[in-house]
C-alpha positions as CSV (number, residue, x, y, z in Angstrom):
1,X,36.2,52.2,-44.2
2,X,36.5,48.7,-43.5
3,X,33.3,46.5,-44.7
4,X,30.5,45.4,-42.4
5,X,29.4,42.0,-42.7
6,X,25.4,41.7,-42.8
7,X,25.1,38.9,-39.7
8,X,21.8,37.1,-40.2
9,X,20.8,35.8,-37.5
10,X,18.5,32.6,-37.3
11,X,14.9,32.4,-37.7
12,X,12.5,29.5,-36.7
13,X,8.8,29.6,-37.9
14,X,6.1,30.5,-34.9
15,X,4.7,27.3,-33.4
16,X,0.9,28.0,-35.1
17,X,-1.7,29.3,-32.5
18,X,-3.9,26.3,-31.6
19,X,-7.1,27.7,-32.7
20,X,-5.5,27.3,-36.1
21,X,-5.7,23.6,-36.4
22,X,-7.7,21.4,-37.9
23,X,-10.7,20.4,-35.8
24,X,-9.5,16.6,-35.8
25,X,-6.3,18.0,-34.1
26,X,-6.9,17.3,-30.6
27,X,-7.9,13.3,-31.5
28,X,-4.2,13.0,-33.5
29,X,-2.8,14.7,-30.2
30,X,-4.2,12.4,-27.4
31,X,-3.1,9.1,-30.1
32,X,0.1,10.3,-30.1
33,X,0.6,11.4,-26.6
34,X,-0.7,8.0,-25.3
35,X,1.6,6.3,-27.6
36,X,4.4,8.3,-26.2
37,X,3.7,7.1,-22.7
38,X,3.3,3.7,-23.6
39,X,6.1,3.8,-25.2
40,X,8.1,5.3,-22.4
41,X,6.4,3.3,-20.0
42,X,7.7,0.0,-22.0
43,X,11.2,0.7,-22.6
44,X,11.3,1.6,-18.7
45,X,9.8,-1.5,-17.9
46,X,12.0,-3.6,-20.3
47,X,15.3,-1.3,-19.0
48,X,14.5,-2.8,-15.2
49,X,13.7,-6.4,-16.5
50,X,17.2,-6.3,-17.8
51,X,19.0,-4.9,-15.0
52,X,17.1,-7.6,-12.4
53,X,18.1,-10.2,-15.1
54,X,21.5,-8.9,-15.2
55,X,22.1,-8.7,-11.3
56,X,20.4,-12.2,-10.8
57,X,22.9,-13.3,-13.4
58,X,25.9,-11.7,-11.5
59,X,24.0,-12.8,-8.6
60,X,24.2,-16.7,-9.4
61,X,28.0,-16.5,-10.6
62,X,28.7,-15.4,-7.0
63,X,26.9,-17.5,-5.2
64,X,28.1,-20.5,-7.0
65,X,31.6,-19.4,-7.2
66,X,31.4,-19.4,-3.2
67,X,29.8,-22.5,-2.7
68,X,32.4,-24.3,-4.9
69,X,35.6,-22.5,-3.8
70,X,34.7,-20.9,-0.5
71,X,36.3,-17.8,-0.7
72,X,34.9,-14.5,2.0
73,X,33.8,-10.8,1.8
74,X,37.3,-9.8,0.6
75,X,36.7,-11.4,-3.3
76,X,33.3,-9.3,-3.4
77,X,35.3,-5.6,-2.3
78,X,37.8,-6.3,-4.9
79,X,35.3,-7.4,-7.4
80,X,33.9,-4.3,-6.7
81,X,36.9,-1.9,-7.1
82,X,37.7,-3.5,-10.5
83,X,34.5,-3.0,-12.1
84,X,34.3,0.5,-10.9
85,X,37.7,0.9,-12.3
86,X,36.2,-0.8,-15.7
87,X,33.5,1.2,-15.7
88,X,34.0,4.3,-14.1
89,X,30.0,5.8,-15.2
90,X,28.4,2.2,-13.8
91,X,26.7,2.7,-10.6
92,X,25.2,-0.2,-8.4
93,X,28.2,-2.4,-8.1
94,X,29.4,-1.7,-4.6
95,X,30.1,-4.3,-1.9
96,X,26.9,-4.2,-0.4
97,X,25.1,-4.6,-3.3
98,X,27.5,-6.9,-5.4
99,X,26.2,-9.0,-1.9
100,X,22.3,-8.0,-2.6
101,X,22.5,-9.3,-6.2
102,X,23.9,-13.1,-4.2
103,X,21.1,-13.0,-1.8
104,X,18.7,-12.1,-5.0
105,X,19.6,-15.5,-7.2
106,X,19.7,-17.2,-4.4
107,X,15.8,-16.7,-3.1
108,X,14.6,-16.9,-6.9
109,X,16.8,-19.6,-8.1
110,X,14.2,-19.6,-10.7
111,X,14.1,-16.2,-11.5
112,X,14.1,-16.1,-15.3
113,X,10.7,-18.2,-15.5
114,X,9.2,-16.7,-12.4
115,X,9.2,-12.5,-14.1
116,X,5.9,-11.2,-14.0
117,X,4.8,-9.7,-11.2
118,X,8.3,-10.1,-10.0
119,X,10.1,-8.4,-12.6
120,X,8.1,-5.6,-12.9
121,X,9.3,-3.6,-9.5
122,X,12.7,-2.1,-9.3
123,X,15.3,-3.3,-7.8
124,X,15.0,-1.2,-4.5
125,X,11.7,-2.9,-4.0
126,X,13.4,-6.2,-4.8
127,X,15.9,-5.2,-1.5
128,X,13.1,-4.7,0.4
129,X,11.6,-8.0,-0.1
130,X,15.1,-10.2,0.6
131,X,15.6,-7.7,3.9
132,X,11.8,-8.1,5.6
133,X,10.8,-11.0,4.3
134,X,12.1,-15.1,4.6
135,X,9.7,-17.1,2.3
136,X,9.1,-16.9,-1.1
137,X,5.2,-17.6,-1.0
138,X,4.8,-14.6,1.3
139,X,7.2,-12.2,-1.4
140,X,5.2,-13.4,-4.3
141,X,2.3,-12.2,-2.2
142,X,3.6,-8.2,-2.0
143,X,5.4,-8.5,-5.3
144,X,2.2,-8.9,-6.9
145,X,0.3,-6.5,-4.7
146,X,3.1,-3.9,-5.2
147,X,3.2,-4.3,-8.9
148,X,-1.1,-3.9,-8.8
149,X,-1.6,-1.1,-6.7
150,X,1.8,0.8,-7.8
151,X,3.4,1.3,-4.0
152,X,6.4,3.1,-4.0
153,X,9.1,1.0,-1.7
154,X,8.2,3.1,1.7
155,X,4.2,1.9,1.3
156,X,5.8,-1.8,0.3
157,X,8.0,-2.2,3.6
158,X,4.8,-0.3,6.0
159,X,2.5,-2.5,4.2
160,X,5.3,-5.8,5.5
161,X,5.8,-4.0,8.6
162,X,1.9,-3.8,9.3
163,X,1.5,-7.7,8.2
164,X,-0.7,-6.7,5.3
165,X,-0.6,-10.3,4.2
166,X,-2.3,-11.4,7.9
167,X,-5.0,-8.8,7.5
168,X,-6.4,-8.3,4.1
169,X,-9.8,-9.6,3.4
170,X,-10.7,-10.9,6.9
171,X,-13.1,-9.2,7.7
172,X,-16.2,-10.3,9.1
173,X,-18.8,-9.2,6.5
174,X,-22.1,-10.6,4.9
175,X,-21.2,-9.9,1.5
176,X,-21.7,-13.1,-0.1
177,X,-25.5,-13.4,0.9
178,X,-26.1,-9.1,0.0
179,X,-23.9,-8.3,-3.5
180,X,-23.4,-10.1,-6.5
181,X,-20.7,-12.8,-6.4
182,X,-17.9,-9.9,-8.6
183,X,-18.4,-7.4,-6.1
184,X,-18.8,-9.4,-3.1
185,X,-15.3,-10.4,-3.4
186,X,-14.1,-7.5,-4.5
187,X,-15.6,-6.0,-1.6
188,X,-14.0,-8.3,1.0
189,X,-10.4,-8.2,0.0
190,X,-11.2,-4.2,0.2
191,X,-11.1,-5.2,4.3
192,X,-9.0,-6.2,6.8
193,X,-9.0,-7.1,10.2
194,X,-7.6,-5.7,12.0
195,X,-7.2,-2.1,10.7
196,X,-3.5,-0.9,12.4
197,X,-3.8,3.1,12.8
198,X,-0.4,3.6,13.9
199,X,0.0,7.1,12.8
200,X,-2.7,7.8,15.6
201,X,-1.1,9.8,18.8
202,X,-3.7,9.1,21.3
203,X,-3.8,8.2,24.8
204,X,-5.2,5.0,26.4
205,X,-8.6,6.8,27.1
206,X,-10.0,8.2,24.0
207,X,-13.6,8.9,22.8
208,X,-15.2,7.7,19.2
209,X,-14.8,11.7,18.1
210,X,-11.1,12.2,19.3
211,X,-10.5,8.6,16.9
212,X,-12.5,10.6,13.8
213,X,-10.4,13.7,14.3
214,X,-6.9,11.8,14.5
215,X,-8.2,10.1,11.0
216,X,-9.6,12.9,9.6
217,X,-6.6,14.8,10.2
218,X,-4.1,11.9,8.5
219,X,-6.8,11.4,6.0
220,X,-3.6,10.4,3.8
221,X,-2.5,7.6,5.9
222,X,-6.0,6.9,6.7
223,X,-6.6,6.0,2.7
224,X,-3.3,4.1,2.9
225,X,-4.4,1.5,5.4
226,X,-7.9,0.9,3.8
227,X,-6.5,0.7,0.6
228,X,-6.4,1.9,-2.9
229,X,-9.7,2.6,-4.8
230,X,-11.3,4.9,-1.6
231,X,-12.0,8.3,-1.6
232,X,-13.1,10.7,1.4
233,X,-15.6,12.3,0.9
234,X,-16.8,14.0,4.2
235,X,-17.0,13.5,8.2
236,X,-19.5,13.9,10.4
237,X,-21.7,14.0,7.4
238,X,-25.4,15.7,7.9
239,X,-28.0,13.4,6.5
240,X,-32.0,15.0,7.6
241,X,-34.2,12.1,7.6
242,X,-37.7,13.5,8.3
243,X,-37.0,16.8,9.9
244,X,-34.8,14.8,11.9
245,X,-30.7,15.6,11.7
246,X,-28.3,12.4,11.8
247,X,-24.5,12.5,11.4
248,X,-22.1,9.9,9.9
249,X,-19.2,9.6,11.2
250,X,-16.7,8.7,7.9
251,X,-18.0,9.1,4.3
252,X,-16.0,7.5,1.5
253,X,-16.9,6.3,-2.1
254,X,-15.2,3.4,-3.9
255,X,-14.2,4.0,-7.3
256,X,-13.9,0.2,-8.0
257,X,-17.3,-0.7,-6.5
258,X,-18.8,2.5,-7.5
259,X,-20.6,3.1,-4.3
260,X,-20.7,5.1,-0.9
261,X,-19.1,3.3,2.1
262,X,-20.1,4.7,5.1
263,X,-17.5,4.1,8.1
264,X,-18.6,4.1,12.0
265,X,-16.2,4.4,14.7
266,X,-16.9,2.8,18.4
267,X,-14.1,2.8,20.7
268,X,-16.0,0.1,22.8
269,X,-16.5,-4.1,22.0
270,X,-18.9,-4.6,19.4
271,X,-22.6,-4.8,20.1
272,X,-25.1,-5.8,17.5
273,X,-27.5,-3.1,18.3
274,X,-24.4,-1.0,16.3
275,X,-25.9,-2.3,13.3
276,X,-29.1,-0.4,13.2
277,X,-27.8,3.1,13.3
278,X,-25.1,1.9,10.8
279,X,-27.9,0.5,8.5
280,X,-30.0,3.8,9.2
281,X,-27.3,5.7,7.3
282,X,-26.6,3.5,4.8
283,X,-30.1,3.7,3.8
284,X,-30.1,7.4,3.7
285,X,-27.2,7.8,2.2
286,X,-28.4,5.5,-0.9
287,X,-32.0,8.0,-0.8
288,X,-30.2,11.3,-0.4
289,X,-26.7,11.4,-1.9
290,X,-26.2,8.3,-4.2
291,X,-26.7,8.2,-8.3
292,X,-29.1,5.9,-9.6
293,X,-26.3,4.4,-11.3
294,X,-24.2,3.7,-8.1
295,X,-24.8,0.4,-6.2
296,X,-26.2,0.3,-2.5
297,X,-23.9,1.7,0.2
298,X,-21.5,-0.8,1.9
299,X,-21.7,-0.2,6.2
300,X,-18.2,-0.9,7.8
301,X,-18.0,-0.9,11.9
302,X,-14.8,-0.9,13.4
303,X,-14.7,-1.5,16.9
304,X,-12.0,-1.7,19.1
305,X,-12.8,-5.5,19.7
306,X,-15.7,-8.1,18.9
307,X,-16.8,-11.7,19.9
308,X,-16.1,-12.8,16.1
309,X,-19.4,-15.3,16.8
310,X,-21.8,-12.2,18.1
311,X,-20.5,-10.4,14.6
312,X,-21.3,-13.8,12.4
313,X,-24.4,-14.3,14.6
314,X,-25.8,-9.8,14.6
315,X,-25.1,-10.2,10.3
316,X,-27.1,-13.1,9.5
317,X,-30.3,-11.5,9.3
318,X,-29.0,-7.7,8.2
319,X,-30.0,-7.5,4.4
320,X,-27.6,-4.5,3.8
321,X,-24.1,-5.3,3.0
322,X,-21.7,-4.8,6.1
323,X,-18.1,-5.8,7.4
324,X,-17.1,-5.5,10.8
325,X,-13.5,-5.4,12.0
326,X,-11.4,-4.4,14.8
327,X,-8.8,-1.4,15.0
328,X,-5.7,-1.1,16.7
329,X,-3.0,1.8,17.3
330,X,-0.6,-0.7,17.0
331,X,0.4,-4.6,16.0
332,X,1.2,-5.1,19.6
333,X,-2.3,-4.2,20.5
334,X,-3.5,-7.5,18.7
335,X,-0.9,-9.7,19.9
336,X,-2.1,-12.8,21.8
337,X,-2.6,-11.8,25.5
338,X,0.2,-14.4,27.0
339,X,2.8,-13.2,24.2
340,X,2.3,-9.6,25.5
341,X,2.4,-10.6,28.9
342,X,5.7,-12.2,28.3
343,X,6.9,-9.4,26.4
344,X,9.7,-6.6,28.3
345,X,8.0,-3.3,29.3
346,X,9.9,0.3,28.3
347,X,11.3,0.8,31.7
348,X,12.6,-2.8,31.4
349,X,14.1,-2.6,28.4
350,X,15.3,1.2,29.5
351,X,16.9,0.1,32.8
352,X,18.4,-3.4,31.0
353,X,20.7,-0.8,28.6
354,X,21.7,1.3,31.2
355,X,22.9,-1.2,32.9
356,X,24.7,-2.6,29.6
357,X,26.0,0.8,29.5
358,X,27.4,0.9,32.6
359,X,29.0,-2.2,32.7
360,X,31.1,-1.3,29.0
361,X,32.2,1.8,30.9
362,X,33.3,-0.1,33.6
């Protein structure tokens, strides 16, 4: 009979059952997970400071090679082929792109000193900055925001399209006179006027409620456009004050600030008797709902327009902190009157290509 080989087959030791660990266990875990992240979180970081550093270099070499000999589009599709050819596993070298990395060294002829916040975002933020943007003051401006708030490239080019830049921190508020000089301004670059809800789908005619519902049901887009550090915590919110029942219209609490931020909706100008309901809840909200450790509930009153002098004017003697700010369903909508007078209507526009259309057939 022929023999049988004994086949051993391999055998790894049972991971031990957790339970069985020393009790400093855990603390070891969480040091060395975090120093795993970091770690990843550096190398990744250095990996996309080289690439920017090595397409701004690639970047220069072209741009001065065509300023000192001339040459067109054809020397940038056969660089192209050749590298590919070179190095068939390298990705990011086509035309287009060969011609992003020009554009690049050429807006930050500085680059290498300039880095942080710059070189921190990838280079499909980078793209986005060279294609919506012209000066380098308003780049460094969303660089830096980008790189703060962590935006992937979609919230970067809606935050350009929506003229973040314009919008952030003007509110009209009393801050400075009602918080503590660190949170005031904290507080105020949290605002904007105007808010732009252009995610809303409402007609011309439109009651305070049907605006809470449309933001209520993009609550996601809703905590895009007031900005990182909110979080929604209810609408039409039931506060009893003395047997009596009152209902806020927008509840949200600021991590940053640590306090409530109550949010009320007109869909008329702005009157100053507004502020007394506004400051009604605010108060109620600090008595019924907020920690002793939180600090005093922020009011903000959007309106869908003011007299900027009535708002200064209506917040001079309110003791409670409060910002007041307009909101539009689009940028248009805040667009000086003449420009949107002079600007084409849709059936304009609609009957101008047609007629474009017709003539290239003819």
């Amino acid at each position: 009979m022929p023999s049988q080989e004994l086949v051993t087959e391999a055998s790894f030791p049972g991971v031990p059952a957790s339970s069985a660990m020393p009790e400093w266990y855990p603390a070891l875990l969480n040091t060395v997970a975090k120093e795993v992240r970091v770690g990843r979180t550096r190398a990744m970081a250095a990996a996309n400071s080289e690439l920017l550093n090595s397409y701004w270099s690639i970047g220069r070499q072209l741009a001065e090679r065509e300023s000192a000999e001339g040459w067109g589009a054809k020397v940038v599709t056969r660089l192209s082929a050749d590298i590919r050819t070179r190095f068939p596993e390298a990705k990011g070298f086509s035309p287009r792109n060969l011609r992003y990395m020009k554009s690049f060294a050429q807006a930050w002829p500085d680059f290498p000193m300039l880095q942080a916040p710059l070189a921190t975002l990838p280079w499909y933020h980078q793209i986005a900055l060279l294609e919506k943007l012209d000066d380098a003051a308003t780049r460094l401006w969303y660089a830096a925001a980008a790189a703060q708030h962590g935006w992937s490239r979609n919230v970067l080019t809606h935050q350009i399209s929506t003229r973040l830049h314009e919008r952030s921190g003007q509110a009209i508020t009393n801050f400075k006179t009602t918080m503590v000089p660190a949170d005031s301004d904290l507080a105020q670059q949290a605002t904007k006027d105007p808010y732009v809800f252009d995610f809303l789908s409402m007609a011309d005619r439109h009651t305070e409620r049907d605006l809470e519902l449309q933001l209520v049901k993009h609550v996601e887009k809703f905590l895009l456009e007031l900005g990182q550090g909110f979080a929604f915590v209810g609408e039409q919110v039931r506060l009893e004050i003395a047997g009596d029942e009152f209902f806020a219209d927008l509840l949200f609490y600021h991590l940053k600030l640590r306090c409530y931020m109550v949010i009320e909706l007109k869909a008329v100008k702005f009157e100053p008797g507004f502020l007394g309901q506004l400051g009604m809840y605010m108060a109620a909200v600090d008595d019924l709902m907020a920690h002793p450790d939180d600090k005093p509930t922020i009011g903000l009153l959007l309106c869908k327009e003011k007299n900027s002098v009535v708002a200064e004017y209506a917040l001079r003697g309110f003791n409670a902190p409060v910002g007041i700010a307009e909101w539009r369903t689009s940028l248009a909508d805040s667009l000086p009157e003449e420009l949107v007078a002079s600007l084409p209507s849709i059936q304009t526009l609609e009957a101008e290509l047609a007629s474009e259309a017709a003539r290239l057939r003819a």
